[in-house]
C-alpha positions in Angstrom: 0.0 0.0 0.0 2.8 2.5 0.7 5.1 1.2 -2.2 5.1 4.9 -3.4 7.3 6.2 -1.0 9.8 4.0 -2.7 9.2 6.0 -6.3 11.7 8.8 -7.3 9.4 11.6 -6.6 8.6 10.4 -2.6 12.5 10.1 -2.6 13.0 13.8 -3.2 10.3 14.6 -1.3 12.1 12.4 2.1 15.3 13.5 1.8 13.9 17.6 1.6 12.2 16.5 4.5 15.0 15.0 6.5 16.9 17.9 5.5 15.1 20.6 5.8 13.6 19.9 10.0 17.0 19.8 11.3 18.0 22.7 9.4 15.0 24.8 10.7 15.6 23.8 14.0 19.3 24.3 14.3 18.3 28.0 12.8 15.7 28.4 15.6 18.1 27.4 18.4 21.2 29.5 17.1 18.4 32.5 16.9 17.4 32.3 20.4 20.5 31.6 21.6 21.4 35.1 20.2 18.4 36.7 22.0 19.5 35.2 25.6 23.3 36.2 24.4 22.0 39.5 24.4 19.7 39.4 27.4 22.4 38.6 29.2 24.8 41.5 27.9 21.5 43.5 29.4 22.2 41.8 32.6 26.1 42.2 33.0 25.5 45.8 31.5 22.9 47.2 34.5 25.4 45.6 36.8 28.4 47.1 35.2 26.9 50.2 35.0 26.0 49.6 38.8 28.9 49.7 40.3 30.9 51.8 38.0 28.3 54.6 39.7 29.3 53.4 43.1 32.9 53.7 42.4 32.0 57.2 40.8 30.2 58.1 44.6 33.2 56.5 46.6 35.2 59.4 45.1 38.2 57.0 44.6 39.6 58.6 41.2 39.8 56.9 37.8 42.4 55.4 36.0 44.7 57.4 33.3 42.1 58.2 29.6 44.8 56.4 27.7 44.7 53.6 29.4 41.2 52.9 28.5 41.1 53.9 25.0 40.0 52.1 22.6 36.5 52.0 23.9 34.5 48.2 24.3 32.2 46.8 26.0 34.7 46.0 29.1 35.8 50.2 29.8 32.7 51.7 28.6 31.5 53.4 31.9 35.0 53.2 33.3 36.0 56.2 35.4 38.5 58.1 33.0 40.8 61.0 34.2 42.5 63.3 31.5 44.2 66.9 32.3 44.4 69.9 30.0 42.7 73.4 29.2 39.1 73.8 28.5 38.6 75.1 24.5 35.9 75.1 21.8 32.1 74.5 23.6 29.6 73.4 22.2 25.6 72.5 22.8 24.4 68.7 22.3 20.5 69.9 21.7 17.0 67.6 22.1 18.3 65.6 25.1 16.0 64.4 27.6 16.9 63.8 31.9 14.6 62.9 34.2 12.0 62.4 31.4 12.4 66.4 30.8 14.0 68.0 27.3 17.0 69.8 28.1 20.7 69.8 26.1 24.2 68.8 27.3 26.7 71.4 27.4 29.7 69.8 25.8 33.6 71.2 26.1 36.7 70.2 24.3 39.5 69.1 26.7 42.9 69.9 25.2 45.9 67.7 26.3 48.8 67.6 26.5 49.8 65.4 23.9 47.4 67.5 21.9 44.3 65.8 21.0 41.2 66.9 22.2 38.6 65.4 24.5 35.0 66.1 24.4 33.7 66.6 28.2 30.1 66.7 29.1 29.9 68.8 32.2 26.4 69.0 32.8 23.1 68.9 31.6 20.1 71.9 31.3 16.6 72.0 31.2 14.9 73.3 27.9 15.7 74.6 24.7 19.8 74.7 23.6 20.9 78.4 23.9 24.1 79.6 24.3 23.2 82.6 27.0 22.2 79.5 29.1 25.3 77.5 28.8 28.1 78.5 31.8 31.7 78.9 30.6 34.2 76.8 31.6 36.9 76.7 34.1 39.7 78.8 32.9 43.6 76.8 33.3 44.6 73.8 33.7 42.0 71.1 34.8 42.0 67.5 35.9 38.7 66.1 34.9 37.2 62.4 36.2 34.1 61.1 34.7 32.6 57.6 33.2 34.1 56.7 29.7 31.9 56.6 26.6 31.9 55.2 23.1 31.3 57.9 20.1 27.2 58.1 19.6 25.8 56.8 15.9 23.3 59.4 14.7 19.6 57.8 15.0 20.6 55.3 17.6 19.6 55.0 21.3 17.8 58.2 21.7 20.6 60.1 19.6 19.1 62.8 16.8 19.9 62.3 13.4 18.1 65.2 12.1 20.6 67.7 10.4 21.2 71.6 9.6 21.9 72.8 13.6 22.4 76.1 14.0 26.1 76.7 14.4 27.8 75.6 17.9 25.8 72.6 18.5 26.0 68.9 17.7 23.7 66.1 16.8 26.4 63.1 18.2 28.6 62.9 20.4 31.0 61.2 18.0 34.9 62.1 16.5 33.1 62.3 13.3 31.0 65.1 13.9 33.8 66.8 15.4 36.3 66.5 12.7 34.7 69.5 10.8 34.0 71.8 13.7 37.6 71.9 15.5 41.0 71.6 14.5 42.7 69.7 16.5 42.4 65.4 16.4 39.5 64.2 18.4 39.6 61.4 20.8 37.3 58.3 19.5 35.3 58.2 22.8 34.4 61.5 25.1 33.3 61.0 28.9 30.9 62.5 31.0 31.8 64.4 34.9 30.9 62.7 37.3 29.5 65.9 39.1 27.8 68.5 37.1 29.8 71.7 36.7 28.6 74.7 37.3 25.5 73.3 39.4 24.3 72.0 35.7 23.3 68.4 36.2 25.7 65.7 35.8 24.4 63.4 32.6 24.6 59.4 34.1 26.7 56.9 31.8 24.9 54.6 29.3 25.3 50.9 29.0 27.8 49.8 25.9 26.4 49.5 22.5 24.6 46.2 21.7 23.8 45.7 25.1 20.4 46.3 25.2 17.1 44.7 25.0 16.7 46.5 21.4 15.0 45.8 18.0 17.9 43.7 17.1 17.4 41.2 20.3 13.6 40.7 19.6 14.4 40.6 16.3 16.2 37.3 17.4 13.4 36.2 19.0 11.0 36.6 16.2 13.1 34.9 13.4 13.3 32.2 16.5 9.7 31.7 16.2 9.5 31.8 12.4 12.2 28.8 12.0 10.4 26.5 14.4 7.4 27.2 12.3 9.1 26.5 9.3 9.7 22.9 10.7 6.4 22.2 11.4 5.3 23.4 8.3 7.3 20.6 6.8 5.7 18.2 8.5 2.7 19.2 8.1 3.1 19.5 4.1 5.2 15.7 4.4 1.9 14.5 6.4 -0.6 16.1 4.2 1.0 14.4 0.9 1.2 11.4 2.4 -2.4 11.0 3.1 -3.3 12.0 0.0 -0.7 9.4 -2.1 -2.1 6.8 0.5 -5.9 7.7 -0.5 -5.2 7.4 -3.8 -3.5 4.0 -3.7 -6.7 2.2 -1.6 -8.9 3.6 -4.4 -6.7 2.6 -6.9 -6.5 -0.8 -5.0 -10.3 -1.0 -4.3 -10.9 -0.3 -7.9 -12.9 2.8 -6.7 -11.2 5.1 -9.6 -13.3 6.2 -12.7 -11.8 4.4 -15.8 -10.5 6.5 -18.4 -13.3 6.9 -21.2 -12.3 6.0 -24.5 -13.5 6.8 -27.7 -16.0 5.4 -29.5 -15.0 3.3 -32.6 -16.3 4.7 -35.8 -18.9 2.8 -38.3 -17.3 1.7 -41.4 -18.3 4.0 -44.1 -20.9 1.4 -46.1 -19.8 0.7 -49.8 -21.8 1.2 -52.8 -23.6 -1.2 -54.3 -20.9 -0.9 -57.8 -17.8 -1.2 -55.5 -19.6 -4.1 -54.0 -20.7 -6.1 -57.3 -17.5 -4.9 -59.3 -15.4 -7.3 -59.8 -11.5 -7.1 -59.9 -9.6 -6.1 -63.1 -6.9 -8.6 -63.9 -3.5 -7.0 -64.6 
């Protein structure tokens, strides 16, 4: 009854099969292990964050900028020292603290080996204007504050719309510096640990990629769609199955309608001359 799984066509159709399930499943699993890769990340982020704000409270200092540099996932939040001179300022606009709109108020440190280091020194409540913004600290200064990776316009929170009025910047990023100052820009900035000039201090973000983003229920939904994949297979394998195995009892039981054929045609009747005329010799 089931000899046509053993035809060429139910052949292909087992070995897609036995193919295809593990495949979908293997998919599925690597999927959701991505999504509990990055729930995790999420985890050790909060706690990194965590304690990287009680060493900021416990006032014990940071380690040297270079030190640190280049920015990852492990000294993202780190407290960062650098020393220098306070130059160009400039206003980050559209930033909300506290669920409240306000703007960061962003200063280029200047080393000493000449590069220079964007410093968030505090944070302001409303609309970016320059009137509002307090100048910095004239001299040299030795500035301590959690270590950040250059922003990418459009993500987490960050604007991507352009044409600012001049002194004020979309990202915090080396990119969007390179055009406004002259010096070389550090690939990372940091933020004070204490507001300056009783603005409020801005509190460090977790690393890039962290987070419970699009990306990581993203994950979870191709998860889903893989594991329905497989049972789709099945459920297509089963379906043809039944069907073949119908067919061969009716074919078995004799229950199929016979092909009709065609009715033979009546011989044309002769004439009664062909019939009575009698053969030429040759």
């Amino acid at each position: 009854m089931y000899r046509f799984l053993l035809t060429p066509r139910w052949w292909g159709i087992n070995i897609f099969v036995v193919l295809a399930i593990p495949f979908c499943i293997f998919m599925g699993s690597w999927q959701l292990g991505r999504f509990e890769d990055r729930v995790q990340d999420h985890e050790s982020a909060k706690e990194q964050v965590k304690e990287q704000a009680e060493e900021a409270d416990s006032g014990t200092g940071g380690r040297p900028l270079d030190s640190l540099l280049p920015v990852d996932k492990e000294t993202s939040g780190e407290q960062a020292t650098a020393t220098g001179r306070y130059g160009t300022q400039l206003l980050v606009p559209d930033r909300k603290l506290d669920e409240k709109q306000g703007f960061y108020v962003l200063t280029l440190l200047r080393t000493d080996g000449g590069k220079s280091l964007p410093v968030v020194r505090g944070w302001l409540p409303g609309d970016a204007s320059t009137a509002k913004a307090p100048a910095a600290p004239k001299g040299e200064v030795t500035v301590t504050g959690a270590l950040q990776a250059s922003e990418s316009p459009g993500s987490n929170g960050v604007s991507a719309a352009g044409g600012l009025p001049e002194g004020q910047l979309g990202a915090i990023s080396s990119a969007s510096l390179v055009n406004l100052v002259r010096d070389d820009v550090y690939d990372a900035w940091i933020t004070l640990d204490k507001g300056d000039s009783g603005m409020k201090a801005v509190p460090a973000t977790a690393p890039n990629n962290t987070g419970l983003d699009l990306k990581a229920f993203q994950n979870l939904g191709y998860t889903g769609e893989w594991f329905v994949f497989a049972g789709f297979v099945v459920f297509m394998w089963f379906r043809l199955f039944r069907r073949e195995a119908e067919f061969a009892r009716d074919a078995r039981l004799g229950l199929l309608a016979e092909p009709q054929t065609a009715e033979p045609q009546a011989a044309e009747p002769q004439t009664a001359e062909a019939q009575t005329a009698e053969p030429q010799a040759p």
